[in-house]
Steps between C-alpha positions, in 0.01 A plus 500: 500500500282184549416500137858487421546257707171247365634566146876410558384151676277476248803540197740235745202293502410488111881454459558220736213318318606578162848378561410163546310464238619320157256556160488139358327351229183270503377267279590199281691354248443207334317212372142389613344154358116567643395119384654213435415508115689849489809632397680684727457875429777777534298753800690806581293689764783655660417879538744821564593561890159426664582403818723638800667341790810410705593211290401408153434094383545335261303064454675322240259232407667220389154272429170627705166273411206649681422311852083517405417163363299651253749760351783333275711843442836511493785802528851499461634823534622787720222701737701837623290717812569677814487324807194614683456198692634440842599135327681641237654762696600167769652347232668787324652594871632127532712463137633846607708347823548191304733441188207370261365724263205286416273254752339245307090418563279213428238731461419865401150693483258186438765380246700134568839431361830682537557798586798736587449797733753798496524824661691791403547849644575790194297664291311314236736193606190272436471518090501253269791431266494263209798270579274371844202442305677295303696334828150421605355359248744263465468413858844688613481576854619876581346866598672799604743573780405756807778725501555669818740771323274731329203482826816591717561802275121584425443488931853705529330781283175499651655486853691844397157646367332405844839654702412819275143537577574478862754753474273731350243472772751552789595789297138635496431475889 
């Protein structure tokens, strides 16, 4: 009976978690100018679903020259990842109550410059699409929207899976 019991909360549990997670991708997109004497270079290190959390980001980066005097790299480009961070995670939380989709930054992982950071809240919401490379390279200040509609439905279904589980374990006792 116990054992019945320890797995049940143990299935709620696992589904609870997994419910509020999002797969998202990581990486970036881009173009890098490591010296001054360089051309920038087309880098695409953005990888298949690598990360998992509550909210997926996305940094548009507008112009970003490394802060280290004795670096003179360059990106401009879009960096997609999860957000780990209790930062991120701040930020992600605020845009959601607000009506931006986007908070713009000064500065963004030892990078100066501009910078646009968005949130979003569906699966694989974070990717890359051509058009906003091109809207940041030419400087275009945009990123994607949080939208509240498909998290609603995604909680609504895992909140019914939870309701189930429990069900099942009263039924057990």
């Amino acid at each position: 009976m116990w054992r019945c019991q320890l797995i049940s909360s143990l299935i709620v549990m696992m589904m609870v978690v997994t419910c509020r997670s999002l797969n998202c991708f990581d990486g970036f997109t881009g173009i890098v100018q490591h010296t001054i004497e360089d051309d920038f270079t087309p880098t695409n290190e953005t990888f298949s679903p690598v990360c998992t959390s509550t909210w997926c980001v996305k940094v548009l980066i507008y112009d970003g020259h490394s802060d280290n005097p004795n670096l003179h790299s360059r990106q401009k480009g879009i960096r997609s990842r999860c957000a780990y961070t209790g930062g991120d995670r701040a930020i992600c939380e605020d845009l959601a109550l607000g009506t931006e989709p986007c908070v713009a930054k000064a500065a963004y992982e030892g990078l100066r410059g501009n910078f646009s950071i968005c949130c979003c809240k569906e699966e694989w919401c974070n990717s890359v699409a051509a058009y906003e490379l091109d809207d940041v390279y030419r400087g275009k200040m945009r990123g994607g929207a949080v939208r509240p509609t498909a998290a609603t439905l995604n909680s609504a279904i895992c909140l019914a899976l939870i309701a189930a589980a429990v069900t099942l374990v009263a039924r057990s006792h």
